[in-house]
Each structure stands twice: as structure tokens, then as C-alpha cells.
N, C-alpha and C positions, 0 to 999 in steps of 0.2 A: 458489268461483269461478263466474262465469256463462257460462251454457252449457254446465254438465256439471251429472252427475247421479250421485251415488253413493249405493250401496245400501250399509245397515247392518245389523250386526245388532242384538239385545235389549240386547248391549252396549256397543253405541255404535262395533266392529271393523268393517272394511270388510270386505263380504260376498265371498267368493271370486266372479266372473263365470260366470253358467251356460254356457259355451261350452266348446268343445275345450277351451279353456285350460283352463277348471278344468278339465275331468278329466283333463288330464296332469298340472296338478299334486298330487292326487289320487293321481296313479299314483305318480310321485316321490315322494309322504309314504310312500307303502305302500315302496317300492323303499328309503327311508329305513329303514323299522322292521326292512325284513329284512335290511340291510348294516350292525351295532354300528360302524362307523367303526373309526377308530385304534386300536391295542392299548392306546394310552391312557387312549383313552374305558371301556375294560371293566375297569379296576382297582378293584380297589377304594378305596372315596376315603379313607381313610386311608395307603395304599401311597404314591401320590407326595408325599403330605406328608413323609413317612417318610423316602425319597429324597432329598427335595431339603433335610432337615434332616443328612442324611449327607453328602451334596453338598458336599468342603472349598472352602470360600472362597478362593480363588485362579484369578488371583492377589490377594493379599491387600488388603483394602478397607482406607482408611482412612490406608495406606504408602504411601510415595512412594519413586520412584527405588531401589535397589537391595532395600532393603527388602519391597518387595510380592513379589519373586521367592523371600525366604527364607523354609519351609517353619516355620510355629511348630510346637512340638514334639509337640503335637495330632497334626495330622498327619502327623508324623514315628511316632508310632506306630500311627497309625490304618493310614495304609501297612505298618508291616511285621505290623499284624495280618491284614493283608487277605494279604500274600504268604503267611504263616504258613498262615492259614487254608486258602488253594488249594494250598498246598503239599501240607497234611495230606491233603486231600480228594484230591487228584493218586493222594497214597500208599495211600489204601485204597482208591481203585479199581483202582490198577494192583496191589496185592496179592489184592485179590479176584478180578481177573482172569486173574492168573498162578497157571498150574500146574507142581507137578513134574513134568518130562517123564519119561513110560511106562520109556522104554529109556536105557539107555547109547549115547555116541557107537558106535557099529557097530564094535567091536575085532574079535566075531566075522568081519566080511565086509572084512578087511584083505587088499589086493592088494599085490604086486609092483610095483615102479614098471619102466615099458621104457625104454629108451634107446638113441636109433635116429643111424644114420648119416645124415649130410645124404641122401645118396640115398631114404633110408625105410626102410633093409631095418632090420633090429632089430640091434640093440650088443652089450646089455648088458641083465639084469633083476637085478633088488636086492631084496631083502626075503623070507620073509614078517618083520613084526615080531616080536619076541621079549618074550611075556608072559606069567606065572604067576600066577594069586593065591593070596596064603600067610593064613593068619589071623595077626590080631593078637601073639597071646602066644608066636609065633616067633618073632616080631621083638625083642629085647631088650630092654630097657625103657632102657637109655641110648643105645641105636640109634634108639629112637621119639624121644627127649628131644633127642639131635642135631639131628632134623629140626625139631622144634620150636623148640628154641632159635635156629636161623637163621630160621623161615619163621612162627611165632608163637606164641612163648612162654605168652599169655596163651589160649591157645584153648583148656583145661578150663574157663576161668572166662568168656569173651568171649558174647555172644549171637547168633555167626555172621555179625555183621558188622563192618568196621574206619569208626567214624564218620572217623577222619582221610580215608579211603580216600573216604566219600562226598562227606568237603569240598574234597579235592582233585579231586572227579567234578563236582562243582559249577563248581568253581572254573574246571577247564581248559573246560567249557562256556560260562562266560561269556565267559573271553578267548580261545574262541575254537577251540582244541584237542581233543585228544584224551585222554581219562581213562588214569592209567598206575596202578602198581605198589602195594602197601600192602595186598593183600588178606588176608583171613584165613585159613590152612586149608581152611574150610567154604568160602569162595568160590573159592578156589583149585580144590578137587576138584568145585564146580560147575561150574566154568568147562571144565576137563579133562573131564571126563564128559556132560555136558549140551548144553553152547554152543560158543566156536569162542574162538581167539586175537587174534579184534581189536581194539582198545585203543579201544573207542567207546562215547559214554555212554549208549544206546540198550544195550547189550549188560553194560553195568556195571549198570545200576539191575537191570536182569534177573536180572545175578547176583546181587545184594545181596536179592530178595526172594526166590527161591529159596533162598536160606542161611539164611535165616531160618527158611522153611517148615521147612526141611530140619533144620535143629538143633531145631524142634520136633518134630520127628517120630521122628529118631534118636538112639543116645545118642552121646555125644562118642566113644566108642571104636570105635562103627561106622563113623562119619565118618572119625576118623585110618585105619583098617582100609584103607578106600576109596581113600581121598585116596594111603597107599602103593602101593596094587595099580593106582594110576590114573598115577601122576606119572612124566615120561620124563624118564630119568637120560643117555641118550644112547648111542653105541653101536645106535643099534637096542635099548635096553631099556626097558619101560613094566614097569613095578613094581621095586619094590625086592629082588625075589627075582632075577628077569633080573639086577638090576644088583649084585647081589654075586657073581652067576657071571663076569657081562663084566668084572667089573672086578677081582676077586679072587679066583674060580676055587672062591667055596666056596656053601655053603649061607646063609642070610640069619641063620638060627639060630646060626653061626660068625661072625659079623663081631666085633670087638671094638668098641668105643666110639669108637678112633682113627679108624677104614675109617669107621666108622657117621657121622663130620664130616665126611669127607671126601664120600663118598655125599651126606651133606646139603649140599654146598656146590654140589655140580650142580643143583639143585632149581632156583635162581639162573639157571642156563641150561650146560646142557653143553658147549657150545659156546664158552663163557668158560672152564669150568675141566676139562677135560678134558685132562689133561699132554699126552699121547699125541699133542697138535695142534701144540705147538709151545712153543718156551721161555716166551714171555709165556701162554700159560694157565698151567704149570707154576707159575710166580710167583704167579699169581693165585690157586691149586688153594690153595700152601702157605698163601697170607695171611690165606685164607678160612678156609682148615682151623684152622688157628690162634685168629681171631678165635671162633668157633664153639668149640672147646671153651674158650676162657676166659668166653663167654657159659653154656654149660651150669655151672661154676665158679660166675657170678655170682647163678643162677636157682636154686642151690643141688642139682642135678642130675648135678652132678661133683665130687668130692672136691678140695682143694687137694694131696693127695698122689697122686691116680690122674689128674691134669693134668700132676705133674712126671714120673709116668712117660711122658706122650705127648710125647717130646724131637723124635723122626724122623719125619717124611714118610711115609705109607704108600703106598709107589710102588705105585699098580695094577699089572697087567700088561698086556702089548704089546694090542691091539686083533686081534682073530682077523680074517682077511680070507678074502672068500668065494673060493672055489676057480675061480667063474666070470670073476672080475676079475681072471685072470694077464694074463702081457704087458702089453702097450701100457693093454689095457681098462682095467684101474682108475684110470690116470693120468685118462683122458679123462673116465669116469666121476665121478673127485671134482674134476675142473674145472668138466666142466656141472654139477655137484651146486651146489660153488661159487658159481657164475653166478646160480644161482637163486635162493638164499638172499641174495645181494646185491641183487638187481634185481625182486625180486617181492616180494608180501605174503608167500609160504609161508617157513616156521620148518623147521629141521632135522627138529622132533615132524611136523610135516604130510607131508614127505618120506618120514618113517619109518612112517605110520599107511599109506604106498603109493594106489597108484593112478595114478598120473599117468603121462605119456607126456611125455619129452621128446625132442624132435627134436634134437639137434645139428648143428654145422656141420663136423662133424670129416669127412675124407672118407678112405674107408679106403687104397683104391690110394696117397696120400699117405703116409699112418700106419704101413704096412708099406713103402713105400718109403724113409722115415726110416728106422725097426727096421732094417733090410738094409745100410742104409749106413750105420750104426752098427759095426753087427757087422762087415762088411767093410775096414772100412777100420782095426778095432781090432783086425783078427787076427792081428798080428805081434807085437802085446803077449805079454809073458809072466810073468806074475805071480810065479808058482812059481820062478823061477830068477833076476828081477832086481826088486829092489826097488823100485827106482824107477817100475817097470809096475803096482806095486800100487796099491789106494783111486783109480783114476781113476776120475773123472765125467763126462758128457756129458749134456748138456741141449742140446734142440734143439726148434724151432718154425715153423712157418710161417704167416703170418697176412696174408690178401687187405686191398688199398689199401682196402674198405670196412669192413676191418675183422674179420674172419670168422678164426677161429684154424680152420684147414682140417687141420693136424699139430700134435703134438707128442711128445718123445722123452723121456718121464720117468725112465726110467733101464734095469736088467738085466730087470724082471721088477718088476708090481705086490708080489708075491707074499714077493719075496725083497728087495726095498726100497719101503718105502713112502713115502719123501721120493719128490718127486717135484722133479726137477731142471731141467726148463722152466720152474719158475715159483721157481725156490731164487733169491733175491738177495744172494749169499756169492762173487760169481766178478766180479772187477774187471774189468772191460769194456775196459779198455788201451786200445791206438789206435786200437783199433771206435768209440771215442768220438769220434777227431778229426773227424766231417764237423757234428757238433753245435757246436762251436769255428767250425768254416768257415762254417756258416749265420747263426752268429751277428755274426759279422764282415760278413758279407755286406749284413746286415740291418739291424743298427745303428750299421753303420763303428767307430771308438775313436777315443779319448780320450788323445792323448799328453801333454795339460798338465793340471794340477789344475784344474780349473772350465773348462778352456779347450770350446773349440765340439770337436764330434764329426768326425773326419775319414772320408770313404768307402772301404770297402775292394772291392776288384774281386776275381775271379781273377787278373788281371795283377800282383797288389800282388807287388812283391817285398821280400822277408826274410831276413834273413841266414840261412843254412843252414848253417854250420861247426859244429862239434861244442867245446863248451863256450864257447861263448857267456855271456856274463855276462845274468840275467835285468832288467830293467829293468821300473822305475815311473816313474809322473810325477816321482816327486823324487830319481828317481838308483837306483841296484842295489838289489836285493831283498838284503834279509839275512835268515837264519836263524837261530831262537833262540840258536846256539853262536856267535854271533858272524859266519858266513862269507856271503861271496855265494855267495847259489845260483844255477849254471851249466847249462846245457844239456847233456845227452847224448842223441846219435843212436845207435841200433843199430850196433854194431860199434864206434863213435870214427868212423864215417863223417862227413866235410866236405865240406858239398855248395855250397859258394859263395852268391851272389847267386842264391836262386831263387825264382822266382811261389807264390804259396799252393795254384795250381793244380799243378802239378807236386811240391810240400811234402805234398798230399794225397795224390797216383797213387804217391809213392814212399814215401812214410811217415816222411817226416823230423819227427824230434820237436822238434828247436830253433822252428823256426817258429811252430810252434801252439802251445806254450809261451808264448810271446812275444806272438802275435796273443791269448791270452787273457786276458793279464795285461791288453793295451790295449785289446782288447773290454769287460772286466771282469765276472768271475768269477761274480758271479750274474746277468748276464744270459747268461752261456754256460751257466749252469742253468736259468735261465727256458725259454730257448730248446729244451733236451734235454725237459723236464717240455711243452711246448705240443707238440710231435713225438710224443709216448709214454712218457716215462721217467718211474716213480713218482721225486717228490719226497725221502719217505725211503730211496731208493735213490742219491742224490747225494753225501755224505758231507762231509766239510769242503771250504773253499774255499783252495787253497794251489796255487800254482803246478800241482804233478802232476795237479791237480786237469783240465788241458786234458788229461792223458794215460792217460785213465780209471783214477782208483781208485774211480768210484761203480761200485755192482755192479747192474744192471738184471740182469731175470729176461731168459732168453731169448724167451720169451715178448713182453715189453717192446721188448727189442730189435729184434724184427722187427716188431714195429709201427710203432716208430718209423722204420726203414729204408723203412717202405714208404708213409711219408709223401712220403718223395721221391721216390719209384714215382708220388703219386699227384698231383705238381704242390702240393704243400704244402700239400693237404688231410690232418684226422685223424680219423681215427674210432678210440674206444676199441675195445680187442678183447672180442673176443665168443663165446663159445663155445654156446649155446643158440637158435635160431631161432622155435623153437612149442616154445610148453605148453601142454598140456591136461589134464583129469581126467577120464577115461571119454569120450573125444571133447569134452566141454566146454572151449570155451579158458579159457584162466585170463589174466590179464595177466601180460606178461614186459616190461621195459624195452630197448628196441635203442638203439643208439647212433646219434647222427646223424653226417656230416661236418663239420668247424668246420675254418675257413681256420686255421690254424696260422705260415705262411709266406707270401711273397709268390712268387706262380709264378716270376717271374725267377729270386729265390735258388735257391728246389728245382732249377730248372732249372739252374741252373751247380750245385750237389753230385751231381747226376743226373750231369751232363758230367766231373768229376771223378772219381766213383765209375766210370765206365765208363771213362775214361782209367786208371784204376788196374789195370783185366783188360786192356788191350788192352796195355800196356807198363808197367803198376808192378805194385806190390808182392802186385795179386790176381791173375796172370795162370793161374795155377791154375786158374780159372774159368774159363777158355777155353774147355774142352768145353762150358760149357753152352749158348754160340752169342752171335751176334749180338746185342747191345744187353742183355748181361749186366754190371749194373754193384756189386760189390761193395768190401770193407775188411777188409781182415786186422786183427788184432787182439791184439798181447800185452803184457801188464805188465813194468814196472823191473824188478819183484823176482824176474820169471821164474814167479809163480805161476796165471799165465790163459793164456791163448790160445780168441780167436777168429775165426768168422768170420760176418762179414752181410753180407747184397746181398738184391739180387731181379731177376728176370727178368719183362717183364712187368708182372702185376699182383699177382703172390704173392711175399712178401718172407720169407726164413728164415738165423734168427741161428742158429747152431750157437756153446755154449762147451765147454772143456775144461779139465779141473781135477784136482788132488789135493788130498782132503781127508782128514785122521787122522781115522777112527772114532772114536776114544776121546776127542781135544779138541775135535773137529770145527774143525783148525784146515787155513789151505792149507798143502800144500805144494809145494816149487820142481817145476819138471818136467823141471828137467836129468836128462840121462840117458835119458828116456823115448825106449821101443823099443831101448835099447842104444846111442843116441849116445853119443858124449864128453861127460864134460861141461861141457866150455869150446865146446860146439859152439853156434854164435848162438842168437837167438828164434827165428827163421824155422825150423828144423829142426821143432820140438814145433806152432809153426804150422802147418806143413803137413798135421796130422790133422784138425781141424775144416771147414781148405779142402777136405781130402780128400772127408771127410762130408756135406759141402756140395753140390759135386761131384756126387757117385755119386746123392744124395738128388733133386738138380735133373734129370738125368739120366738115373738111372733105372740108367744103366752099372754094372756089377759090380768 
């Protein structure tokens, strides 16, 4: 172009400008050589070839419409070689990096667990645990074979891990969960010894490469060795020598084959098959026990003729109880023990390995105020001289509108009975049940015609009140299997005419709430009980007596429930435990929140009821305990219960009363009780749990 002038070089490239410019750009070529660029530019040049020849084609070239999405089978394997591949790699760095840990979980430095009064002062101390190690060849060789044949049979020949075990660790990681059950022996005594009880797959893969280590390092009989002197049978026993003392009172060298299944069937969890806990373990004990030596049988470990001698149950013996948990203490203690193991991560073993502090919300001045008016008011009983004064129970509870079990009255002595009867569900709650019938009513109005609309029920409802009253349904009288209508009975054959449900409550008339049950209908007058406090399998069938309590609520339950009305028809489950901790460290404990259970109006009129009931019905017993005390007496048809619940305030306490045979553990009637007649009415044997009630709210002697 003209008018300009460009300099070249020799060949024939435009010459950089001798000015500032060139020599920053100059400096820029230099500032070039010494910054390689991209991580790309420094590969080497057959690398990203390489790459982008691995590079799968996708989505697919060449496919249209659904097609280009589906993976040809190329890459169907290229992919799980690659997962394969990181898999493998995953595994030998995390086994190269895992070691066997130095020591054993800390058995030597096992504490006491405390358990302390809502105030702080201290309860109760529990432990230390109970541990021996015994060597191997004490152990019997069909005692070791039981263990194994329930927990894994194949572990002389297995290589210390359960692949099922890793693919259901897989598995619950992908959808999401948490790794369970299925482990070997060898990981089994890793996990006990080394690591902790949490079901996470973080703590699974950990034990599976340690089991590993481990079975290469030791021989299988060191491991089984271990694995017995490590594993909690329950009781407070970690090894198998502790657990043929706690449970059979001998040496481990004495067990037979039979004891030796049954021992192995705790492995499982002692807390499932420990008789001594209640009839559903005992089931569980024998089924397991059972199943277990027909397994030894199958593994070729047990004879088909020293099987038919294992015909009988090997009943352990009774559970020893510590000498510090008499009285009231050990009730309270295996409540908050209870508590924790429901509402925390910790296991009965962690409990037992000690340490921890819990606080409770029991409050003592309460708890010996219960004790005291127990005893006082039972002192005219006489066992020795009337029959009838024999096998009585009393269970009794007291538990705050938020929930807080503040007392409870488990029975004569931890010591001398270990049921504990606050929380027994065997004592039919009778017409302590009618204000659960009245809220429900309240709540939902009934249903006089089949499909028909819902009528409202008031306080003011009135109901027939006469004594033998025919029962009624939408399509005419209730009959029962023999043919007959089932009729109403009030205490005594008493007929109390045309009366309000309100007044049907204060006095205790049973026709009424019979009646309003059937036309509430039956399972919503259970809904209703179960959203108040009452455990569900505590209900029992749905038949007419059903409004006249034959469910059996614990006492416990009871005043929970009672103090829903106390609380405006708010509920909070009960609660026995406030803070845990472990050596000062808190631990998580689940508390319960309030949930509206009722509508404030309703509570509000059985509040108004239940106080009309002390002030001139059927609780007036209550009376001493003042002012805006409002309870509900409580006794069965059969004459077999009596109770009584209320609350004052914001603390609500169900006291029952019972006879139960020892030896059927069946009820029996309480005519007679203290020397009445016995055609003497309910109200007579009523009068003792009022009594206990009473003296307990009180304080009175």
C-alpha cells in the first residue's frame, strides 16, 4: 500500500518494530518460554491420543432417537472395568493403610455407670462388668461348635471375611442405608475388640480389612479363643466363662452341649433371648435354642442321638441382683436403663462396658412418698391369717404434663421382686378408662345410623342411666355369640334414670359409657386412649366392655395419659432420663416433644368432669388433696382390678391394685380383701389405691 513502509527480513517475515513494542514483545516471548501453558500442552503427544481413543462415543454417533442413549456393550464393559479397576485400587490402599490396632477396647479401665436424682445428688452405681478369660480347650469342643454353628459355621475354612456381608455393605450404601448383620466370627471379635457397634459402612469396610489382617496373622483357634473371651452374653457377662457362672452357676469346662446353644443363642443379642426378661424372650431362647442344636446335627457336630437327648429347655437361673438396687432403686434404675437403650445409640454391651452418668427425672421426696403410702395404707392387710390378702400388687406412677415420670412404685423390694409393677400391662384399667370413652365422644360426636352423618355429643348429652339397659347398634341390640342381648350393669343393679354423660362420669355409671361407645365406635374410643398415652398393644379386643376398661395400661401409661388432661390436651411421651453423658461428654438421648393430642375444649370439659367426680362423685376420697384435684376410680366386672388416676396441678399419678397367682401368674378376684364380706360392692377394695393416692399426693400418714 502507499504511504507505508514495511521492513523485512532475509525471509521475506515482517520485521519486529525497533521500539518499546518490540521489546515487550520480546519480553512476552521470554514470559512465554518460562510459563509451559495448559497441563495439556506438557503431555506427552501420544497421551491425549490415547485419551480421546478411550474417550466412549456417547452419546452415540450415527443413532438417532432413543438409540444414541443406549450404551453398546463396549461400553458396558469398559465401564465396569473401570469401576472394577478403582474398586481394586480403593482396596489396597485402604488395606495398606489399615492397621491392627495396638490394644484392645479398654476392658481393663471399665467404670461404674452413676445414676443420679433429677436434683444431681447420685441414685444408684451399677457395674463393675464381669470378665474372665479362660483358654480355648476349657471350653468343650460342642460348646465352641454351638457357637459356631449359630454365628459361623464355615469359619475354620472362611478367609475372615463374609463376601455376602460385603455385598450387602455395598448394597445398603448405594440405596442409601446403613451396613447390618452377616459377619464372620473374625469380624465379629474385630468389631467387639478393636471398633465400636455402629452399623456404618465406614466402620464395616474397616472391619473386613482388619479380619483379614487378622486371620493372616493368627491361627483360627486364637481368633475363636478371643472372639469367646470378648463376646457379651448379657447379665453384665463378656466372655463365656462370666456367662456360664451368670447363667448356670458352673464352670465353662461343666456346661453341657444343651446350656453351650443356649449361651450361643445370646451371641444374637441377650437382650432378645434372655428368659429372665420376660415370656417373649423365653419363646425366643427355646426357638433359637432348638434351631441351633439341629444346626450342630446338620454340620455334623452333633449326634442324631445326643439331639434326642436335648428334649428340655435348660432353664438358666434367676439373674443375681446387686445388693445396692434394693427398694424402690432398682425399679427406677432398670427404667432409666430402659429409656436409654430405646432412645439412644447405646446397646445394653455399652451400658455394661460402664461409664456413663445418667441423670434421671425421678425425684426422690416423691419416690419415698409413694413407698410410704404404699405401705400405710396396706397395713391392715394380713396375709398370714386371710387368704384373700395374699399375692397383692400395687403399681403406682407419677408422671408431669411434660412428660417427666417424676415416681414410680414397682413393687415390695427390687430385691425380693424383680417384676416391676408400674410398668406390668396385666391389671385391667376398669372405669379409670371411662374419661378416654368421654373425650372421644366429645371429639367425634357418633354415629346412630349406618352411613348416616356424625351427631355432636356435649356434657349435657343425656343417656339412659338404668341398670340393664339393652346395648344397642345402628341396626337394633347387640347380641352375643350365645344368642342373647348384651345388657348394661351398674355397680350394685344401681338405676340412675335420664342422666348427662357429665354427671354418668362424676358418678361412674356404667350403662352410659357403654352405650356412648358403641355410638362413638370402638376403635375410635382406642384411637383416642393410644393419642392420650395408652400403648396400643395394651387395648385388647373391641366388644362392648371394651368402654369399661378390660385394656390393661401400665401404670405408668396411665398417668400419662391422665395428665394429658392436666395439660389442655397436649401429650408428651414419658420419660425417664433427662442427660447422658460419658465421663462429662454428652452423648445424645432422644426427649419427647408435646403433640396436640385433643382439642383444649374437650380436655377442658373431662378436666371439668374428673373434678366434678372429687367434689361429689365417685372420687371424693380425693378430697384431702385440695382444691382443683380432679380424679377417676377405677374397677373391673370381674372384681379383678381396682384403680385410681387424677392429678393435681401438673403432676398426674395412676395407682392400680391387683391379685395375681404366683405360679399361673393369673388375676385373681379381690373380694374379701382386708376382711370384707364378700358380697361387699367394688367401691370397698377401691378404696385402697384411692387411699394410696391420697396419702402419696399428700404427703399425710
Amino acid at each position: 500500500m502507499a504511504g507505508r513502509r514495511r521492513s523485512t527480513t532475509h525471509a521475506g517475515k515482517p520485521a519486529a518494530p525497533r521500539s518499546a513494542g518490540g521489546r515487550a514483545g520480546a519480553a512476552a516471548r521470554g514470559r512465554r518460554r518460562a510459563d509451559p501453558g495448559p497441563l495439556v500442552d506438557r503431555l506427552p503427544a501420544w497421551l491425549p491420543r490415547l485419551l480421546r481413543r478411550l474417550r466412549p462415543a456417547y452419546p452415540r454417533p450415527g443413532r438417532s432417537g432413543v438409540r444414541r442413549w443406549i450404551p453398546s456393550w463396549r461400553q458396558v464393559l469398559g465401564l465396569f472395568g473401570y469401576v472394577t479397576g478403582a474398586v481394586v485400587v480403593l482396596v489396597a490402599v485402604l488395606y495398606v493403610r489399615t492397621d491392627i490396632p495396638a490394644d484392645l477396647n479398654a476392658f481393663a479401665t471399665q467404670q461404674d455407670n452413676v445414676y443420679y436424682w433429677a436434683d444431681g445428688t447420685e441414685m444408684a452405681r451399677t457395674g463393675p462388668v464381669d470378665r474372665q478369660d479362660t483358654a480355648l480347650e476349657k471350653v468343650p469342643e460342642k460348646v465352641r461348635w454351638a457357637a459356631l454353628a449359630a454365628e459361623n459355621e464355615t469359619f475354620y475354612s472362611d478367609s475372615g471375611v463374609s463376601p455376602s456381608g460385603m455385598t450387602r455393605a455395598v448394597t445398603r450404601m448405594v440405596t442409601g442405608g446403613d451396613t447390618q448383620g452377616g459377619s464372620t466370627i473374625t469380624q465379629q471379635y474385630v468389631k467387639n475388640a478393636y471398633l465400636n457397634q455402629k452399623q456404618t459402612l465406614t466402620r464395616k469396610v474397616t472391619e473386613m480389612i482388619i479380619a483379614v489382617k487378622l486371620d493372616n496373622k493368627l491361627s483360627k483357634d486364637e481368633i475363636l479363643e478371643r472372639y469367646l473371651n470378648t463376646s457379651w452374653y448379657g447379665r453384665g457377662a463378656y466372655g463365656i466363662q462370666r456367662a456360664a457362672h451368670a447363667y448356670y452357676g458352673k464352670d465353662v469346662s461343666k456346661l453341657t452341649p444343651s446350656e453351650g446353644a443356649f449361651l450361643a443363642s445370646l451371641l444374637k443379642g441377650a437382650a432378645l433371648y434372655d428368659p429372665a426378661l420376660g415370656p417373649k424372650n423365653h419363646e425366643r431362647a427355646v426357638e433359637r435354642w432348638n434351631w441351633i442344636l439341629d444346626r450342630m446335627v446338620a454340620i455334623g457336630k452333633l449326634s442324631p442321638h445326643e439331639r434326642a437327648g436335648c428334649t428340655h429347655f435348660p432353664e438358666p437361673q434367676a439373674p443375681p441382683r446387686p445388693a445396692g438396687l434394693d427398694g424402690q432403686t432398682g425399679y427406677l434404675v432398670d427404667t432409666a436403663r430402659a429409656y436409654v437403650t430405646a432412645h439412644s445409640s447405646l446397646t445394653d454391651a455399652d451400658l455394661d462396658l460402664g461409664g456413663y452418668q445418667i441423670r434421671t427425672t425421678f425425684e426422690k421426696p416423691r419416690v419415698d412418698a409413694l413407698a410410704k403410702a404404699v405401705a400405710d395404707a396396706t397395713a391392715k392387710l394380713d396375709p398370714e391369717r386371710r387368704e384373700a390378702d395374699r399375692n397383692v400388687r400395687v403399681g403406682a406412677a407419677s408422671v408431669t404434663t411434660d412428660g417427666r415420670i417424676v415416681a414410680l412404685y414397682g413393687g415390695p423390694g427390687y430385691l425380693k421382686q424383680g417384676f416391676n409393677d408400674a410398668n406390668s400391662s396385666v391389671v385391667p384399667a376398669g372405669t379409670a378408662f371411662m374419661p378416654f370413652v368421654y373425650a372421644a365422644g366429645l371429639a367425634d360426636g357418633v354415629q346412630l345410623t349406618r352411613g348416616g352423618p356424625r351427631t355432636p355429643v356435649t356434657p349435657a348429652t343425656v343417656y339412659d342411666g338404668d341398670d340393664k339397659v339393652a346395648i344397642r347398634t345402628p341396626e337394633g341390640p347387640y347380641w352375643d355369640r350365645s344368642g342373647k342381648i348384651v345388657k348394661t350393669a351398674n355397680d350394685g343393679g344401681k338405676s340412675w334414670g335420664k342422666v348427662t354423660l357429665k354427671e354418668a362420669l362424676a358418678q361412674s355409671v356404667n350403662g352410659p359409657f357403654v352405650q356412648l361407645g358403641m355410638d362413638v365406635g370402638l376403635d375410635r374410643v382406642g384411637d383416642t386412649a393410644v393419642r392420650t398415652g395408652l400403648l396400643a398393644d395394651s387395648l385388647g379386643s373391641r366388644t362392648p366392655g371394651f368402654s369399661l376398661g378390660t385394656s390393661t395400661p401400665s401404670a405408668i401409661r396411665m398417668a400419662d395419659a391422665y395428665a394429658t388432661f392436666a395439660a389442655k390436651g397436649m401429650h408428651t411421651e414419658p420419660y425417664s432420663v433427662a442427660r447422658l453423658s460419658r465421663n462429662g461428654d454428652p452423648v445424645e438421648i432422644e426427649k419427647p416433644t408435646a403433640e396436640r393430642a385433643l382439642p383444649a375444649s374437650v380436655a377442658a370439659a373431662v378436666d371439668d368432669g374428673l373434678k366434678e367426680a372429687v367434689r361429689r362423685g365417685s372420687a371424693t376420697a380425693a378430697q384431702a388433696a385440695g382444691a382443683g384435684t380432679a380424679g377417676k376410680t377405677g374397677t373391673a366386672p370381674d372384681h379383678k382390678s381396682a384403680w385410681f388416676a387424677g392429678y393435681r396441678d401438673a403432676v398426674a399419678t395412676a395407682v392400680s391394685l391387683s391379685r395375681i397367682d404366683p405360679a399361673s401368674q393369673e388375676l385373681q378376684p379381690l373380694d374379701g380383701l382386708g376382711g370384707a364380706p364378700k358380697t361387699a360392692p367394688p367401691s370397698t377394695y377401691a378404696a385402697y389405691p384411692a387411699d394410696i393416692w391420697t396419702r402419696a399426693v399428700t404427703g399425710r400418714r
